[in-house]
C-alpha positions as CSV (number, residue, x, y, z in Angstrom):
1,X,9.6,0.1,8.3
2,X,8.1,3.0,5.9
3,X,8.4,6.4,6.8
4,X,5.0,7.0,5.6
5,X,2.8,6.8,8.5
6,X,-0.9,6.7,7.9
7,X,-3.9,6.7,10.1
8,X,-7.2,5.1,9.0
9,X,-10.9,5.6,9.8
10,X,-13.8,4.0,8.6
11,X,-16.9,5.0,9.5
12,X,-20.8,3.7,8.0
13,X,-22.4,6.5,6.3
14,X,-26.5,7.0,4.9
15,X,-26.7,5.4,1.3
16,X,-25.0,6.7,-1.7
17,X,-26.9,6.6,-4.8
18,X,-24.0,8.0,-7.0
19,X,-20.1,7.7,-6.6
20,X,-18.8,9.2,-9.3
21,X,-20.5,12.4,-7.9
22,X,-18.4,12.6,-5.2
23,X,-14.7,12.4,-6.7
24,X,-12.7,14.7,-9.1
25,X,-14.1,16.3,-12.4
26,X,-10.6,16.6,-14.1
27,X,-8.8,13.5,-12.6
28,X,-11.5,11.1,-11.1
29,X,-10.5,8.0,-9.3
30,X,-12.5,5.4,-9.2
31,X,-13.7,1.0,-9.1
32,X,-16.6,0.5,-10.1
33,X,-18.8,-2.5,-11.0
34,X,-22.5,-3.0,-11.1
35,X,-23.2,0.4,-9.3
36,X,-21.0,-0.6,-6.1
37,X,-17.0,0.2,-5.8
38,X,-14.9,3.0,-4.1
39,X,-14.0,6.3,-5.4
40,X,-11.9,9.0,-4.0
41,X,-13.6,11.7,-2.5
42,X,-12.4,15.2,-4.0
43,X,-8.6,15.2,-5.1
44,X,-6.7,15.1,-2.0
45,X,-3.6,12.9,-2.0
46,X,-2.6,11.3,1.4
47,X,0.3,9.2,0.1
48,X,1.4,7.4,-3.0
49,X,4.3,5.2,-4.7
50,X,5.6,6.3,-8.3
51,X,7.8,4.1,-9.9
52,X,9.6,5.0,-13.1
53,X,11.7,2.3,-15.7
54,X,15.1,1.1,-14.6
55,X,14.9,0.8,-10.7
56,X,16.5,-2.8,-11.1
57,X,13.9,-5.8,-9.6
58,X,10.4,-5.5,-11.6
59,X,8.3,-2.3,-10.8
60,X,4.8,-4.5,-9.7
61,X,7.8,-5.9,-6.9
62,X,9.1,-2.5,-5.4
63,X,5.1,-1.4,-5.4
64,X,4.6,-4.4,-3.6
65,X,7.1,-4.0,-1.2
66,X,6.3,-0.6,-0.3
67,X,3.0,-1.1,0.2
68,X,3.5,-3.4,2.6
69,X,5.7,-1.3,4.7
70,X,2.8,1.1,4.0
71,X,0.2,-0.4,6.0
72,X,2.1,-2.3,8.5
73,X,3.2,1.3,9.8
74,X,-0.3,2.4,9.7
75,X,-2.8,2.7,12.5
76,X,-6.2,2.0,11.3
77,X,-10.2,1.6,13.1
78,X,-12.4,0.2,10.4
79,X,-15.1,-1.7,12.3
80,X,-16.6,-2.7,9.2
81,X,-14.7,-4.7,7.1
82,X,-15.9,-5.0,4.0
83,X,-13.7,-5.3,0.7
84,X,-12.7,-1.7,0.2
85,X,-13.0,-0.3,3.7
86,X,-10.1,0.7,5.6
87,X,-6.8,1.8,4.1
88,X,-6.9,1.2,0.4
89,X,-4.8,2.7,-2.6
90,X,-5.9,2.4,-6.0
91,X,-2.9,1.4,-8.3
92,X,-2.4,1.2,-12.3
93,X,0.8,-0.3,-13.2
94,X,2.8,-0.2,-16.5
95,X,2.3,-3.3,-19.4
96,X,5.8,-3.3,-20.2
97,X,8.4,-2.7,-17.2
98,X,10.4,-0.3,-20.2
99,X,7.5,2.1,-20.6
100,X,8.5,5.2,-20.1
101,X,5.0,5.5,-18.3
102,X,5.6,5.4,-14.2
103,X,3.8,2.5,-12.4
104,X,1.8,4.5,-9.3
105,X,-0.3,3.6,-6.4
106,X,-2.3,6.1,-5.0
107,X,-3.5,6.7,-1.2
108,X,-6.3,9.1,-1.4
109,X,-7.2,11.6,1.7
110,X,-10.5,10.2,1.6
111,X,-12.5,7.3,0.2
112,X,-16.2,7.0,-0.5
113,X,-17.7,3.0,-0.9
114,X,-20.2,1.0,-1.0
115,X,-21.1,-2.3,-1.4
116,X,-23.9,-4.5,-0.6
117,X,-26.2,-2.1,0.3
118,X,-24.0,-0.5,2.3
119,X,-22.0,2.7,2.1
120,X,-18.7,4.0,4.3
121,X,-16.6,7.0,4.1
122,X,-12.6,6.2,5.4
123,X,-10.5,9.2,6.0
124,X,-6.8,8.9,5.5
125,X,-4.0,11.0,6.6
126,X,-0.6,11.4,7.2
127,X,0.2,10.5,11.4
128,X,1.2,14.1,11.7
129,X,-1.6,15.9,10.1
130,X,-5.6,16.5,10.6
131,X,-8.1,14.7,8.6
132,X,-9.2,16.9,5.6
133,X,-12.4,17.9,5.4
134,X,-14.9,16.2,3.2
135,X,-15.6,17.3,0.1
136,X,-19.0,17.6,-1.1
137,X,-20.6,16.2,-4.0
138,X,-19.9,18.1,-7.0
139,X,-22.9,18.5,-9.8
140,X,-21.5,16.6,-13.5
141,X,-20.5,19.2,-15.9
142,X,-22.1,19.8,-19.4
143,X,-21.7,17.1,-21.6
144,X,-19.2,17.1,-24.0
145,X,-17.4,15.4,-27.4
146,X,-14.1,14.5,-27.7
147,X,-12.8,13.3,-31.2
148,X,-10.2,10.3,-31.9
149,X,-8.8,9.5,-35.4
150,X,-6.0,7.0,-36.3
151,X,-2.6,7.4,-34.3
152,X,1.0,5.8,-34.8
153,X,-0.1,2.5,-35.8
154,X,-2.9,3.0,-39.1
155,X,-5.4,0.7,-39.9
156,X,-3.3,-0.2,-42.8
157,X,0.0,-0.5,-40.9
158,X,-2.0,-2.7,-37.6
159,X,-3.1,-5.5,-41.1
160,X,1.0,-5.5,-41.8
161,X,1.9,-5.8,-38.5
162,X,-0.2,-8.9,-38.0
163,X,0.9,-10.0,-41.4
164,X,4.5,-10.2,-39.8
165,X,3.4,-11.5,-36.6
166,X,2.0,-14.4,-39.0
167,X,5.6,-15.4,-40.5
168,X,6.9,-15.3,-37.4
169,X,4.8,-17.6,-35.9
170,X,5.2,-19.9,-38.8
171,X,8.7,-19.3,-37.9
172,X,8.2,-20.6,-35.0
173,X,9.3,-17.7,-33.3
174,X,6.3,-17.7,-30.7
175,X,2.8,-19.2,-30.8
176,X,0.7,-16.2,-30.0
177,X,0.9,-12.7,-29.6
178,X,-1.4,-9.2,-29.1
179,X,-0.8,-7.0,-31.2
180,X,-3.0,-3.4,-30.3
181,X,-3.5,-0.4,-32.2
182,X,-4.6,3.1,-31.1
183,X,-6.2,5.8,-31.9
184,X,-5.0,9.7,-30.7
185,X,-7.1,12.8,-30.2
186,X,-8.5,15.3,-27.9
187,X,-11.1,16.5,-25.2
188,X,-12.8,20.1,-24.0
189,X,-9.5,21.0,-21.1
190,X,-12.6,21.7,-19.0
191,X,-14.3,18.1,-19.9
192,X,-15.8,16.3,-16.7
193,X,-14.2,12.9,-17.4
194,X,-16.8,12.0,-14.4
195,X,-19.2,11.4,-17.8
196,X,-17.5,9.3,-19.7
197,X,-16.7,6.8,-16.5
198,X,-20.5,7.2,-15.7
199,X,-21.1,6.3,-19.1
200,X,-19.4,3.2,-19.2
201,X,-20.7,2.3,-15.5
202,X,-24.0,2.5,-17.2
203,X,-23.6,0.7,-20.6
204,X,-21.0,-2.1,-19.4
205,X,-22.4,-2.8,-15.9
206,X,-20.5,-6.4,-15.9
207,X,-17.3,-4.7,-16.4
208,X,-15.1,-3.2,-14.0
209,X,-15.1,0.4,-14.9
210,X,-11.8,2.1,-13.6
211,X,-10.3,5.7,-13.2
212,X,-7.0,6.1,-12.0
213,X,-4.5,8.8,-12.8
214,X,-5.9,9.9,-16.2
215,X,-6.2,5.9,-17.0
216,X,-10.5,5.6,-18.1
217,X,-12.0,2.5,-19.2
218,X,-14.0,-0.5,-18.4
219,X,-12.6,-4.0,-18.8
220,X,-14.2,-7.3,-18.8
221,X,-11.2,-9.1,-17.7
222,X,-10.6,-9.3,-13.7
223,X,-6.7,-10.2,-13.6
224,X,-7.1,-11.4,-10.2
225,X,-8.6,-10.5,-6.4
226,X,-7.8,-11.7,-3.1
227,X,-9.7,-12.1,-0.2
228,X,-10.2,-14.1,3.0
229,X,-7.0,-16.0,1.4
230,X,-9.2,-17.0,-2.1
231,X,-8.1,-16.1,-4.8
232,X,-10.2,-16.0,-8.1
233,X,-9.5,-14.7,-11.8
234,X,-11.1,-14.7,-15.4
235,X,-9.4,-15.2,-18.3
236,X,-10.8,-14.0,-21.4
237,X,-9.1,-14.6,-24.9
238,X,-11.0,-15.5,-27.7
239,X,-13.5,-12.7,-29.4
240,X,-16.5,-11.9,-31.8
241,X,-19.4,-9.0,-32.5
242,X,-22.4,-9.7,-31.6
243,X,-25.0,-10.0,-34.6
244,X,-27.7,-7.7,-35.2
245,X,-30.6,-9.8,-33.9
246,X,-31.2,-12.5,-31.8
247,X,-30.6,-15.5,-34.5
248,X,-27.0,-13.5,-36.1
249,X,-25.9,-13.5,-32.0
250,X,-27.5,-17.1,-31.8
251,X,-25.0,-18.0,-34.7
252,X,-21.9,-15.6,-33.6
253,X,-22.0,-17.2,-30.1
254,X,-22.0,-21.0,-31.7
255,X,-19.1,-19.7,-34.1
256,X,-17.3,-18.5,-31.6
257,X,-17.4,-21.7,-28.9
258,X,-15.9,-23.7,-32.4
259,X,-13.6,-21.9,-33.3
260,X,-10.1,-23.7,-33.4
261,X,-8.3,-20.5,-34.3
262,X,-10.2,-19.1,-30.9
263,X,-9.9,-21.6,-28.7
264,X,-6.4,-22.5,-29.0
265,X,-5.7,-18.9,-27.9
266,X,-7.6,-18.9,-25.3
267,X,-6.1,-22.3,-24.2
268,X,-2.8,-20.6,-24.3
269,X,-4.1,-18.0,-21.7
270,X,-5.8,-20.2,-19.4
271,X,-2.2,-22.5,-19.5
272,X,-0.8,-19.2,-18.2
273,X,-2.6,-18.0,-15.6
274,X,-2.5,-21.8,-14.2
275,X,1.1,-22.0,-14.2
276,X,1.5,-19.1,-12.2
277,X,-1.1,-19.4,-9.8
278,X,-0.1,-22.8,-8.7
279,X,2.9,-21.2,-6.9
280,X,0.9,-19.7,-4.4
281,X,-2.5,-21.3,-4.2
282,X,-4.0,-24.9,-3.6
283,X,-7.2,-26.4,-4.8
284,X,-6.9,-24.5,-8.2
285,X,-10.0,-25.0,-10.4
286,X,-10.8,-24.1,-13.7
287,X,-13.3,-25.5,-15.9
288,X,-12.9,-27.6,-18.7
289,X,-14.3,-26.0,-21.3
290,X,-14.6,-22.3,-21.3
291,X,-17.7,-20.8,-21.7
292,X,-19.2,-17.6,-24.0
293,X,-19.4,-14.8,-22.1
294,X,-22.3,-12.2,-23.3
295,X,-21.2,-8.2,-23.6
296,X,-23.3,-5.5,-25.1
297,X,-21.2,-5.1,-28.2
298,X,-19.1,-8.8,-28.4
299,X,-18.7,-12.0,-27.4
300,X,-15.8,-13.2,-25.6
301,X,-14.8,-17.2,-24.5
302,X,-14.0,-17.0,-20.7
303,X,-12.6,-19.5,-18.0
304,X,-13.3,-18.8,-14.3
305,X,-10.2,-19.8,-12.1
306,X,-10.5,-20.4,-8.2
307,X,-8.3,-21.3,-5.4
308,X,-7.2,-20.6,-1.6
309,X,-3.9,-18.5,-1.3
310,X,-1.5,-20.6,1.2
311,X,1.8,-18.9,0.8
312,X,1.1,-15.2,2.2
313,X,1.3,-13.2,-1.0
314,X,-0.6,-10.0,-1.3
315,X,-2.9,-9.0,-4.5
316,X,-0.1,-6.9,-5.5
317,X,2.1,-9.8,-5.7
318,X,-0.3,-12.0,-7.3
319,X,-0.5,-9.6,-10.3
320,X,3.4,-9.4,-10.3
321,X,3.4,-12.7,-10.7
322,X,0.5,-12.8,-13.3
323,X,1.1,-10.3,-15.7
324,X,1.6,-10.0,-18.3
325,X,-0.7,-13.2,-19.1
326,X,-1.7,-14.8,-22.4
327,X,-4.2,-13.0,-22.9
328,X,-2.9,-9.4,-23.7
329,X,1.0,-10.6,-24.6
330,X,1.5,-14.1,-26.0
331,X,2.9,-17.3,-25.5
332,X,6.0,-17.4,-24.9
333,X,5.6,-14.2,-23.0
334,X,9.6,-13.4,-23.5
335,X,9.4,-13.4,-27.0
336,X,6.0,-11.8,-27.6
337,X,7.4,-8.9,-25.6
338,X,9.8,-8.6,-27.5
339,X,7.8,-8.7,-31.0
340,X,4.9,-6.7,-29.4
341,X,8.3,-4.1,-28.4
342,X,9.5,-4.5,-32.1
343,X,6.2,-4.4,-34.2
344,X,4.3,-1.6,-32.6
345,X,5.1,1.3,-33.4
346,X,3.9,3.2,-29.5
347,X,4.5,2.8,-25.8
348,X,1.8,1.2,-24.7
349,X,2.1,2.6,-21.4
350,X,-0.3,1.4,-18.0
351,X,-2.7,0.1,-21.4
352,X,-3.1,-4.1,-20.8
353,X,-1.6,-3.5,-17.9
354,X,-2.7,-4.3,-14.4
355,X,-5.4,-1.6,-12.7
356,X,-6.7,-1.8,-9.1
357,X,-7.2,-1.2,-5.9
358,X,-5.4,-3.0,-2.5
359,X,-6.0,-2.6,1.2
360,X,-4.3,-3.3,4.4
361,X,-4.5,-6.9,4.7
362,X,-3.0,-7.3,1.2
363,X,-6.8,-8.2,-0.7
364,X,-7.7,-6.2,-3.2
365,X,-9.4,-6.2,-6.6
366,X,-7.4,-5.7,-10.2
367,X,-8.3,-6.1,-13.6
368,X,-6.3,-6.2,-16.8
369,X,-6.9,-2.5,-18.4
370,X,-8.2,-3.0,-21.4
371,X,-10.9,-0.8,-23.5
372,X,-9.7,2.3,-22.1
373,X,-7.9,5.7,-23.2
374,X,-5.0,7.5,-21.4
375,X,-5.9,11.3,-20.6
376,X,-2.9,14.1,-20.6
377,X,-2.5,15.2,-17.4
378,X,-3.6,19.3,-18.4
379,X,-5.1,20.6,-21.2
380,X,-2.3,21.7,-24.0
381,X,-1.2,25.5,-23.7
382,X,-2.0,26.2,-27.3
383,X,-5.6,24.4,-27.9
384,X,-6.9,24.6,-24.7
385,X,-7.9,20.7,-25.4
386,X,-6.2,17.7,-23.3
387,X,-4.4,15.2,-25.4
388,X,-6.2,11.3,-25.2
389,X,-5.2,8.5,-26.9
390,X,-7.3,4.8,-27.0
391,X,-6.1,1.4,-27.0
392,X,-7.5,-2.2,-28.5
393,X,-5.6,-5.4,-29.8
394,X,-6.4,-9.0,-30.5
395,X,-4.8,-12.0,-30.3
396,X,-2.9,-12.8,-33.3
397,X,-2.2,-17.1,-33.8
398,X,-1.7,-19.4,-36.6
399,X,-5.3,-19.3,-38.8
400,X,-5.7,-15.5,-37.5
401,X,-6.6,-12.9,-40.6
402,X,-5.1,-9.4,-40.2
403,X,-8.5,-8.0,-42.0
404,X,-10.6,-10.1,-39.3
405,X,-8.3,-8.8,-36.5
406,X,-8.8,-5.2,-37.6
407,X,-12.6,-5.5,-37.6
408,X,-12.1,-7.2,-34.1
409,X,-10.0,-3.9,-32.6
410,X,-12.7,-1.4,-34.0
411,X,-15.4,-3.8,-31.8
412,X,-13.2,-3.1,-28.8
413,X,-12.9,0.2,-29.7
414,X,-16.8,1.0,-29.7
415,X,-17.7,1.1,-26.2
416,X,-15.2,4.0,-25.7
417,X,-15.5,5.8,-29.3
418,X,-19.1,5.8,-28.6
419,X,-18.8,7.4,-24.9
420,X,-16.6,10.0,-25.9
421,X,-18.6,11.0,-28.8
């Protein structure tokens, strides 16, 4: 049993127009998608799980495990019972389990939601403690520009990195791997990172936009949510800009769906997320061809997967099980870890890796994190400015071109160049 002892209360509240407003300037946390989602309210802490390289059994396990102790100790009254009310944590977990990164779930002192037209506030604290008192919306800051150049991998070096991964392949070393790239820079220390969340809530309403721990970005790729028992997940692999008018798009979008260099790696990925579904779920369906999935700045080919959980497991173990998939680390996924730990010349960090939220009953919402920067935690001493650095990749395969894949990170890039600028 955990000696963390939390009590829950969930209570319906008038409508909220805007989240964001109500959670942290300088370290938001937030899930977000298509205006509804959950956000901490203020910066209050009321528990959380950090796990750092070398604890023995996988990280996304211990987390796991802990929560579960978590909220089978806890006493909570949510009489409305929608996905994200009640006790939830919001959680962004390592890509590699040697990051030096931690893997963290955090329990915030109070939560702000809404969903279908409704909104809640839960309150969260410690069995020995008083609720906090709820913080008030806070007005956004000025705006603000950050700037991001090239970091430890160059555009040049990212073209000779997927050169190599090229003779490997047709070594036969693996069949696919992701190779990213990133770019470094810095921020105002006083920006409101509210802005740039808001800003890809606005502009990418179809992704899920996530803040958690100084982790911003918004991904198209949901790695998996539970609830009621189903379980669904989207696997996207398999890219291309759009075109600058309706009849280049018409022709990107047909190129794309073609594409045998594309849709062999997105076969790979679907392959994968299959295989380790199956485990725990029945009635697993996927459709047979996958189809183009339309973003403001790119196309990407996506499969839907569906199916009813029937051995107990939690989200959290669902993504233990998932990641890393296909889509952001190859096939084998031994050996393209290895050649994405050999080849890249950075720590990747909680970057492709899993980022979400969980509740009580074990549900919960995650995403892959992908088109998203890492913040510092506080401004440098010297500048005054607070360190970020932004991360894309592609999927490199037999037939891939390292100056095509180059073109294809800077399209990832843009969403979150353009909302920092």
């Amino acid at each position: 049993m955990s000696s963390i002892r939390l009590v829950a209360q969930t209570r319906e509240i008038p409508p909220v127009d805007d989240l964001l407003s109500h959670t942290s300037a300088s370290q938001p946390l937030a899930w977000l998608r298509r205006g509804d989602g959950i956000v901490a309210a203020g910066g209050g802490i009321a528990a959380s799980v950090s796990v750092p390289a070398g604890r023995g059994p996988r990280r996304s396990q211990l987390i796991a495990d802990s929560w579960r102790e978590i909220a089978a100790a806890a006493e909570i009254d949510d009489p409305i019972g929608l996905p994200g009310t009640g006790l939830v944590a919001f959680g962004a977990l390592t890509f590699d389990e040697d990051s030096a990164a931690d893997s963290i779930l955090v329990v915030p002192d109070t939560v702000i939601g809404r969903r279908g037209g409704r909104s809640w506030i839960t309150r969260i604290r410690t069995a020995e403690k008083d609720f906090a008192p709820i913080p008030e919306p806070a007005p956004y800051a000025p705006h603000w520009a950050g700037r991001v150049g090239p970091g430890a991998q160059t555009p040049q070096g990212y073209q000779d990195a997927v050169r190599l991964a090229l003779s490997e392949i047709a070594d036969g070393a693996y069949s696919k791997v992701v190779l990213a790239r990133d770019l470094t820079g810095t921020v105002p220390g006083d920006a409101d990172l509210r802005r740039l969340a808001r800003a890809l809530s606005t502009g990418y309403p179809d992704t899920w936009t996530f803040a958690v721990h100084g982790l911003i970005g918004a991904s198209p790729e949901t790695l998996v949510t539970a609830h009621a028992r189903a379980v669904t997940a989207r696997v996207l692999a398999g890219t291309t800009a759009r075109g600058a008018d309706p009849e280049e798009d018409a022709t990107a979008s047909a190129a794309l769906a073609a594409s045998t260099k594309d849709l062999d790696e997105h076969r790979y990925a679907v392959q994968s997320v299959l295989a380790t579904l199956r485990p725990h779920a029945r009635d697993l369906t996927a459709s047979e061809h996958p189809f183009v999935l339309e973003l403001p700045n790119l196309f990407h080919l996506a499969t839907d997967v569906s199916g009813d959980l029937d051995d107990g497991a939690s989200s959290l173990d669902l993504v233990g099980a998932m990641h890393p998939t296909a889509a952001v680390a190859g096939t084998p996924t031994d050996a393209a870890i290895a050649a994405i730990r050999r080849i890249e010349p950075f720590d990747r960090g909680r970057y492709a890796g899993p980022v979400g939220w969980i509740d009580a009953a074990g549900d919960g919402e995650w995403a892959i994190a992908l088109r998203c920067a890492q913040f510092a935690d506080a401004p440098e001493h010297e500048s005054g400015a607070r360190a970020v650095t932004a991360y894309a990749g592609a999927g490199i395969v037999a037939g891939s071109d390292p100056e095509a894949e180059l073109l294809e990170t800077r399209v990832k890039f843009r969403p979150l160049v353009d909302a920092l600028a």
